[in-house]
LUMMIVO-835537 format. One record per residue: residue number from 1; residue in one letter; x, y, z of N, C-alpha, C in turn. Coordinates in Angstrom, 3 decimals, decimal comma, m for minus. Example, Ala and Ser with C-alpha at 12.3 -4.5 7.8 and 13.67 -1.06 7.14 Angstrom:
<rs>
[r 1; "A"; [13,190; m5,690; 7,800]; [12,300; m4,500; 7,800]; [13,200; m3,300; 7,800]];
[r 2; "S"; [12,850; m2,250; 7,080]; [13,670; m1,060; 7,140]; [12,900; 0,030; 7,870]];
</rs>
This chain:
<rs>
[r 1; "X"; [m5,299; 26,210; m11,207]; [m4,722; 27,220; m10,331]; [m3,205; 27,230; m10,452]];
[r 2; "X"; [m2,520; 26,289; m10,455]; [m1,337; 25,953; m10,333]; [m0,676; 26,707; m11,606]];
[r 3; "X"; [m1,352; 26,414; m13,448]; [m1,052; 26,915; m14,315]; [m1,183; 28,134; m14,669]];
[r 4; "X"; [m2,343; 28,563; m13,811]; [m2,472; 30,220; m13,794]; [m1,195; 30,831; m13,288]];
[r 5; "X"; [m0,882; 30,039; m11,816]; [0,561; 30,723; m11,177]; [1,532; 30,670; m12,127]];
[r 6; "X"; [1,599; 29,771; m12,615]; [2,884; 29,365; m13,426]; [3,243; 30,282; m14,458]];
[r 7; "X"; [1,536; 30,474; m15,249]; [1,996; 31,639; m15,917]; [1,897; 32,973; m15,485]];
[r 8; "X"; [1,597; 33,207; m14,724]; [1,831; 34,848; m13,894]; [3,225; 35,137; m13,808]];
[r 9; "X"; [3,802; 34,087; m12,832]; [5,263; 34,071; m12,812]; [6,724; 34,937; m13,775]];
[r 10; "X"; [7,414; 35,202; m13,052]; [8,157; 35,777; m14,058]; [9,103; 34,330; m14,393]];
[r 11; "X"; [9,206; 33,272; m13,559]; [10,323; 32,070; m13,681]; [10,217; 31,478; m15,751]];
[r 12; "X"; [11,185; 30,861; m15,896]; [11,992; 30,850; m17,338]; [10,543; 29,345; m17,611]];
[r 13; "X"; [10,734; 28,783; m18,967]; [10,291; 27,473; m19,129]; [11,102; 26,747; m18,254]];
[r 14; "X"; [12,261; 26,614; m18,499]; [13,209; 25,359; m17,137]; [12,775; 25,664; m16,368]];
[r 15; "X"; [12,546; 26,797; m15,738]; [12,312; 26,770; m14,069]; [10,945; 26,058; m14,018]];
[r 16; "X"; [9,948; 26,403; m14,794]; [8,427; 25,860; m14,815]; [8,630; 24,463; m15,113]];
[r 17; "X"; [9,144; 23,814; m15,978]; [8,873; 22,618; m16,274]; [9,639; 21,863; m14,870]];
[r 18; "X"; [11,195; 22,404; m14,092]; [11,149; 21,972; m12,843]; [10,402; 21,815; m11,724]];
[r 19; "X"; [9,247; 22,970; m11,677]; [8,158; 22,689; m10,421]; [7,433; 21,696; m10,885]];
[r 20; "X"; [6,944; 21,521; m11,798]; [5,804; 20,424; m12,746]; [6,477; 19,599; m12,227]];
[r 21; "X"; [7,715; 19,307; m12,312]; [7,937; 17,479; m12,241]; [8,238; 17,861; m11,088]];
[r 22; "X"; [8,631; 18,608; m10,323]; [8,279; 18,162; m8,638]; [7,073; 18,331; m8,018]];
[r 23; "X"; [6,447; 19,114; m8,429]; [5,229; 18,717; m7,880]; [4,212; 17,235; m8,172]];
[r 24; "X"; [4,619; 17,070; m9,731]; [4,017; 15,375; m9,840]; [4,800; 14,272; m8,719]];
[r 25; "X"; [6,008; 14,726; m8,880]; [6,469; 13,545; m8,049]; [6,346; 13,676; m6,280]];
[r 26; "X"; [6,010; 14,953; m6,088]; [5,056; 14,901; m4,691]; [3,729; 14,052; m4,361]];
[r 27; "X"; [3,044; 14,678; m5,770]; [1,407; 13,980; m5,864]; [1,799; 12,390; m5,895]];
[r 28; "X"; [3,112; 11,540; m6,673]; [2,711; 10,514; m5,965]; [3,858; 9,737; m5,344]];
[r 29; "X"; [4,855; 10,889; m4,700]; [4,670; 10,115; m3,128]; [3,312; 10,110; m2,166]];
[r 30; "X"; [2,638; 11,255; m1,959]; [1,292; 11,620; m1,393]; [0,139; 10,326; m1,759]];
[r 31; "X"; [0,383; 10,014; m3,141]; [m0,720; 8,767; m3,223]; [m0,138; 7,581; m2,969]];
[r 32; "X"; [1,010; 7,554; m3,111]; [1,780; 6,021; m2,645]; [1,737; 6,229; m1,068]];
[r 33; "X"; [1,860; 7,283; m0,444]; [1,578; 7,071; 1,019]; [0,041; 6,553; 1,879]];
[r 34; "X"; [m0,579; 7,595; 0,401]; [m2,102; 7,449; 0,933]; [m2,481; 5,879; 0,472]];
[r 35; "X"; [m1,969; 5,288; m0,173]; [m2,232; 3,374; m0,158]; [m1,634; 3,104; 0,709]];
[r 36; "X"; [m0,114; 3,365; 1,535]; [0,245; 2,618; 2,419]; [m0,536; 2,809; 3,764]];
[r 37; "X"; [m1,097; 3,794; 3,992]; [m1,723; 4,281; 4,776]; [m3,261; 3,247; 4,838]];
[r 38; "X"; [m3,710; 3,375; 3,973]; [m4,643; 2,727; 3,660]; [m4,768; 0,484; 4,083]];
[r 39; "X"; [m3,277; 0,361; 3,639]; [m2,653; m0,889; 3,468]; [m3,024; m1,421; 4,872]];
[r 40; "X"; [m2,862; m0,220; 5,855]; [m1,729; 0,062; 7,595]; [m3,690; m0,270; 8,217]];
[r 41; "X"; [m4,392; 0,292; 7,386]; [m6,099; 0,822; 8,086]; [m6,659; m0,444; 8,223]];
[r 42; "X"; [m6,347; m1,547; 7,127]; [m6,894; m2,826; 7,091]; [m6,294; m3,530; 8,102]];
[r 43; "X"; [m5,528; m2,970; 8,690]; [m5,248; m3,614; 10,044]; [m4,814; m5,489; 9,702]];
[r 44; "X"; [m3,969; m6,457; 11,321]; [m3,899; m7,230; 11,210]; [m4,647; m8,471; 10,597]];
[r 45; "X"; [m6,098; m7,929; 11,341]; [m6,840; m9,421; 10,570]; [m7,457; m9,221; 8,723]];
[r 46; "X"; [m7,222; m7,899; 8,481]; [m7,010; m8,003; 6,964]; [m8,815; m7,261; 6,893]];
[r 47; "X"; [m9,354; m6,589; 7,796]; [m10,328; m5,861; 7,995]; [m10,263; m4,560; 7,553]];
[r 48; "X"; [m10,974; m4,047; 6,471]; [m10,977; m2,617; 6,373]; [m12,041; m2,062; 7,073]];
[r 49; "X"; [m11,208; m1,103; 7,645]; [m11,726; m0,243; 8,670]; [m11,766; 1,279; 8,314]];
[r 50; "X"; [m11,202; 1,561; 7,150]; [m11,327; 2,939; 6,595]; [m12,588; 3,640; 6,693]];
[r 51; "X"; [m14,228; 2,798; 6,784]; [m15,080; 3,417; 6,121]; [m16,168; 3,567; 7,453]];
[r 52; "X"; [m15,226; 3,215; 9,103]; [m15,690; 2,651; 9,802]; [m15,594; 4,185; 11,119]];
[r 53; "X"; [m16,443; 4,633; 11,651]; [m16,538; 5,934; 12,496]; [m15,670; 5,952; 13,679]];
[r 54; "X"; [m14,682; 7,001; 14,019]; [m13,965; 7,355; 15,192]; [m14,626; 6,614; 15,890]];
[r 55; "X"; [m16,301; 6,909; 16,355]; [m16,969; 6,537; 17,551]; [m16,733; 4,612; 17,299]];
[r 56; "X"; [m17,309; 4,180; 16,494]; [m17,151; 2,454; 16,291]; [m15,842; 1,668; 16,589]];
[r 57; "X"; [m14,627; 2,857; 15,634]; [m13,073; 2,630; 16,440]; [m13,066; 2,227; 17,683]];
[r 58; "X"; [m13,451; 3,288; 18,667]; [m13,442; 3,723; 19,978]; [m13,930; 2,174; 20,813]];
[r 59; "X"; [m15,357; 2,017; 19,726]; [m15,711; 0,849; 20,761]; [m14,947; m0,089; 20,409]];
[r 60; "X"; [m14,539; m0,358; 19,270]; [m13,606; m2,092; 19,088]; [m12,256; m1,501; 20,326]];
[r 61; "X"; [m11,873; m0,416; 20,028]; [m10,354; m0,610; 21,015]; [m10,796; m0,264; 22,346]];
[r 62; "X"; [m12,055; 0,045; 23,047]; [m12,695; m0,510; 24,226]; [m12,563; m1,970; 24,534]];
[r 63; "X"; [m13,628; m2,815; 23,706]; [m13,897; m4,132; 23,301]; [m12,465; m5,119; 23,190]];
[r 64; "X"; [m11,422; m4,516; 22,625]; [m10,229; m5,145; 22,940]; [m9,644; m5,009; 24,000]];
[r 65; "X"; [m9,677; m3,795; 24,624]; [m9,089; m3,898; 25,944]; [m10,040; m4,642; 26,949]];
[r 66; "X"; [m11,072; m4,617; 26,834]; [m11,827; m5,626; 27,849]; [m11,825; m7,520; 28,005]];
[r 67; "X"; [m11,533; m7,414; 26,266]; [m11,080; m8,649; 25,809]; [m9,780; m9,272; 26,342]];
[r 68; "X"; [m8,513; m8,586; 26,571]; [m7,134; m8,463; 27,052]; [m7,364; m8,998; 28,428]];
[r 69; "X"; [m8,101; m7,862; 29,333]; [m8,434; m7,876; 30,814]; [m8,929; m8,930; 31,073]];
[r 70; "X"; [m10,183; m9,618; 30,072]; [m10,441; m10,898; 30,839]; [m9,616; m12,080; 30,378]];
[r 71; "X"; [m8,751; m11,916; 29,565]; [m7,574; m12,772; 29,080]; [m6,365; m13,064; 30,219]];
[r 72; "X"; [m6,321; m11,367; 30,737]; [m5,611; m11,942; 31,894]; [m6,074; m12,566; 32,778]];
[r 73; "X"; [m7,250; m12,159; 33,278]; [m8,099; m12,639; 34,258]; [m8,045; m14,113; 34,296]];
[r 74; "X"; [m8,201; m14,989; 33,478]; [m8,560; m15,982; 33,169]; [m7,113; m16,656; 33,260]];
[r 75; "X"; [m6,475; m15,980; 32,963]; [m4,328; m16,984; 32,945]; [m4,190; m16,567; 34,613]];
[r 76; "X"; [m4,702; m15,839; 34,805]; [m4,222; m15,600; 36,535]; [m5,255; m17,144; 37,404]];
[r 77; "X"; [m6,440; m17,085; 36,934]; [m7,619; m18,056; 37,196]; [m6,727; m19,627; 37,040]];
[r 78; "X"; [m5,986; m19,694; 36,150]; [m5,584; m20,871; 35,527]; [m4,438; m21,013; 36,521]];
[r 79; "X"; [m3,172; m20,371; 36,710]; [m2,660; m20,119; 37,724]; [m2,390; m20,331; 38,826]];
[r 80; "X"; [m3,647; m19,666; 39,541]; [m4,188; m19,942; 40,797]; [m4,660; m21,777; 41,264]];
[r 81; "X"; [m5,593; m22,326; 39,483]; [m5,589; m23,199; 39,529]; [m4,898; m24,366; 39,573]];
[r 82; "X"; [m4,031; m24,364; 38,951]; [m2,406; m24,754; 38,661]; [m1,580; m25,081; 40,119]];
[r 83; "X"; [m1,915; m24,053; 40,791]; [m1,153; m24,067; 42,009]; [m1,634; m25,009; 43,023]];
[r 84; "X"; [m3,233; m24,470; 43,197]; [m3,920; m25,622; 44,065]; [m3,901; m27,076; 43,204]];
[r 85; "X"; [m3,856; m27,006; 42,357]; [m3,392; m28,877; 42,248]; [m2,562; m29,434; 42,319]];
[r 86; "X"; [m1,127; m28,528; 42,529]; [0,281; m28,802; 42,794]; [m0,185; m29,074; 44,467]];
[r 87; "X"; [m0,817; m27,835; 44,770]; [m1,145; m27,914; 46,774]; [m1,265; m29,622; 46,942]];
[r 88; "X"; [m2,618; m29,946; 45,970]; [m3,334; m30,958; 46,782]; [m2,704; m31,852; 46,133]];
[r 89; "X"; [m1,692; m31,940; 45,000]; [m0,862; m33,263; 44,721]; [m0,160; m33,497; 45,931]];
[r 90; "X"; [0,677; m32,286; 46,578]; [1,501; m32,182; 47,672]; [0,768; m33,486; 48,906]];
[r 91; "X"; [0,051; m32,395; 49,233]; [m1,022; m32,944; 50,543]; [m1,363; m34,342; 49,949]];
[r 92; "X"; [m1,947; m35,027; 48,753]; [m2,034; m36,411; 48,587]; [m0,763; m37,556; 48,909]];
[r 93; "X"; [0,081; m36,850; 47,815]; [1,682; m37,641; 48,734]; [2,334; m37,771; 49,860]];
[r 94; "X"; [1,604; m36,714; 51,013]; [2,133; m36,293; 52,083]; [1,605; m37,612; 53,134]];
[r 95; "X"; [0,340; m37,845; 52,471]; [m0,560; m38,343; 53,237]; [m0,871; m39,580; 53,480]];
[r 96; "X"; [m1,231; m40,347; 54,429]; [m1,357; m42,100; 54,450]; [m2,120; m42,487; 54,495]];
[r 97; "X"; [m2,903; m41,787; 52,989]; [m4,065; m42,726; 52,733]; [m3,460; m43,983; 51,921]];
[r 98; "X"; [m4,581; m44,472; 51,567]; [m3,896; m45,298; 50,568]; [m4,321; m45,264; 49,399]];
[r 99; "X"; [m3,939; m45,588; 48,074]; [m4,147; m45,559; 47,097]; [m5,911; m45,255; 46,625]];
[r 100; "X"; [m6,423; m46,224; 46,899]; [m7,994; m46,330; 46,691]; [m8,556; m45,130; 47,298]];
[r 101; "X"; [m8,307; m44,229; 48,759]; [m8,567; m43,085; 49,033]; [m8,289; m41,982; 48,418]];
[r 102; "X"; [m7,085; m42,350; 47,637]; [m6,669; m40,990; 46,992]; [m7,456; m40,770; 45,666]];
[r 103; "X"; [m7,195; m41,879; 45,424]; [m8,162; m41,764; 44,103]; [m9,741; m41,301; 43,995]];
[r 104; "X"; [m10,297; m42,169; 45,298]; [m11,810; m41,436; 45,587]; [m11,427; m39,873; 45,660]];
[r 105; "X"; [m11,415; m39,511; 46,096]; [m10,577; m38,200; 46,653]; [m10,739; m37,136; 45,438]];
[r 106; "X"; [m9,557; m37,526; 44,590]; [m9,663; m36,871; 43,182]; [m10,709; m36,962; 42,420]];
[r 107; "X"; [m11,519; m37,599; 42,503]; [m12,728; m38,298; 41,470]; [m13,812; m37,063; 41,612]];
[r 108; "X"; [m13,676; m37,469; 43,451]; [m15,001; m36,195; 44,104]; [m14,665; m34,548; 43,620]];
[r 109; "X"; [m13,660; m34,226; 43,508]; [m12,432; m33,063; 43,137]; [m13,086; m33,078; 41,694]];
[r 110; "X"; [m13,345; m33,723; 41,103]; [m13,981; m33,482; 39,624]; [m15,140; m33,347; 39,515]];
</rs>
């Protein structure tokens, strides 16, 4: 198609042999993009995903965000936990038991 235009054209040989080499050197920026593109699809863990359906997409970046949510969930859990053992270190030092109580104490706590 392209050579049909070319020769329909009233443009000179220079002018023709100028679209030729810009248009090749379009075709491969266009394919050097379409590998980087491609490069970008395999994503972080080195997974190609090119061959893989919008809908299947959809569920992994569901599946990751649910993954995230209980990630936080779980550092807030830790947290929370974190805190109450600072509480009950508090309350153990505060307190006049004595050694051997405290320790029962913690043991049962496990």
């Amino acid at each position: 198609q392209l050579q049909d235009a070319l020769n329909t054209t009233n443009m000179g040989d220079d002018e023709k042999t100028k679209v030729i080499k810009d248009l090749k050197l379009q075709i491969t920026d266009l394919k050097a993009a379409n590998e980087d593109l491609k490069m970008k699809l395999k994503g972080e863990k080195g997974i190609d995903i090119s061959g893989v359906s919008d809908e299947k997409l959809k569920e992994l970046e569901d599946a990751k965000r649910e993954i995230q949510k209980l990630k936080n969930e779980l550092n807030n859990e830790k947290d929370k936990s974190g805190d109450l053992k600072n509480q009950l270190q508090d309350a153990l030092n505060t307190t006049n038991m004595g050694d051997d109580e405290k320790t029962k104490v913690i043991k049962d706590l496990k």
